[in-house]
N, C-alpha and C positions, 0 to 999 in steps of 0.2 A: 504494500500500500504506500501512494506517495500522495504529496500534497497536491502534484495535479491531478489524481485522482480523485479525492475530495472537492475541488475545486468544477471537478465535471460533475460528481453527484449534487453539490452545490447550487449550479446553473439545472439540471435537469428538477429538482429538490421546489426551485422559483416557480420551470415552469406548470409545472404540476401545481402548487397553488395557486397560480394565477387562474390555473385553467378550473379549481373548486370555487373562484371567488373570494381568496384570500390571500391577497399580492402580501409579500415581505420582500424584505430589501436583499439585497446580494448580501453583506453581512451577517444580517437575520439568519443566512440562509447558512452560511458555512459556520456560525457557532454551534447550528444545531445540527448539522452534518460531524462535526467534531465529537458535539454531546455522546450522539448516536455510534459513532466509532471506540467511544469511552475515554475519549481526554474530558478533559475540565472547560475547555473552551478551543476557540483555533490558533491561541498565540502558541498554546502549548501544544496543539497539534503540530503546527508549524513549523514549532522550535526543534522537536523529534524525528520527524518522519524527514526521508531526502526526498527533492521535487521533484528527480525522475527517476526512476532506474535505474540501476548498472546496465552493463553493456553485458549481453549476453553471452558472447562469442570474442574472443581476440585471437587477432593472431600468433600464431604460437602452441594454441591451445591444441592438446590432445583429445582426439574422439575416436569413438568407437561406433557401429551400428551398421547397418543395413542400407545400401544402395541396389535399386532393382533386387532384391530377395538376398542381393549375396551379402553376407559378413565382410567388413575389414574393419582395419585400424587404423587411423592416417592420422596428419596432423596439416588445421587452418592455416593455410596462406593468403588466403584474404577476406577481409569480409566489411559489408556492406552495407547501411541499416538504410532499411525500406519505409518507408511513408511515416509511421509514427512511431517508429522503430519495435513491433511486435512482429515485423518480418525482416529477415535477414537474407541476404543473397554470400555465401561461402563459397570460398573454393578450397576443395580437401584435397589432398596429396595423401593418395594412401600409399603406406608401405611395401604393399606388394600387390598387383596388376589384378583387378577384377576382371573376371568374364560375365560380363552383361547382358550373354545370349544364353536361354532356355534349352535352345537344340545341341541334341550330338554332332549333328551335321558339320557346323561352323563355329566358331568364335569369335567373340569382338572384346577384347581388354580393354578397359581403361583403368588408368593410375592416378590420373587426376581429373578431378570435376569441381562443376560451378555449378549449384545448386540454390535454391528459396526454401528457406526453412520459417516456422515460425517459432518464437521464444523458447518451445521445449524442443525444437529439432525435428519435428515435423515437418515435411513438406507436402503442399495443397496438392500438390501434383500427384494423381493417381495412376495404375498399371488399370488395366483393363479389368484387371477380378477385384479392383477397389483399397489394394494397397499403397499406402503411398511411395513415389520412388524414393524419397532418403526417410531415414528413423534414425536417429541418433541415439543409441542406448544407454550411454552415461558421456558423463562431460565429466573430463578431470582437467 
């Protein structure tokens, strides 16, 4: 939880009583958004909590999980925050060459990719049977 957080449930918090017929002010609105979260007011919300986030992803960072169904373990070489930063654009460098093709027939390696994940390492991006192409198992 951060204070922009609050400050969205805040503004949504106004318009909801405006819309019952009981306008309150923006203040009005984040002391009792604070109440509700269990500080004592919003200075001391404010004083506590950080305004944004951490950064979910650095480079550098070790990860492990699932690309197209296969296992590896690589490590972040770059990454990129998306719109309101709950999605990230990575690029992983795995340690040893995934085969990204299903059939016996052929193969297609890749060792390194550029992927959208969202803050837990999910990517929106689905395979045909509704998995998604990256999973990030653990982030150390």
């Amino acid at each position: 939880m951060t204070t922009t957080d609050l400050k969205t449930e805040a503004r949504q918090y106004r318009v909801d009583q405006a819309q019952a017929g009981h306008p309150v002010t923006h203040s009005q609105a984040l002391e009792m958004v604070a109440r509700f979260h269990g500080f004592r007011d919003w200075n001391t919300a404010s004083g506590v909590l950080p305004i944004t986030r951490g950064p979910a992803f650095a480079v550098g960072q070790r990860v492990r999980g699932h690309y197209l169904k296969q296992a590896f373990k690589g490590t972040i070489i770059g990454v990129s925050a998306l719109g309101s930063g709950e999605m990230h654009r990575l690029t992983i460098q795995f340690d040893d060459p995934v085969d990204v093709v299903t059939f016996d027939s052929f193969s297609a390696f890749r060792q390194r990719v550029t992927t959208t994940v969202n803050r837990d390492g999910v990517s929106p991006g689905r395979t045909s049977d509704g998995e998604p192409h990256m999973r990030l198992a653990s982030l150390s």
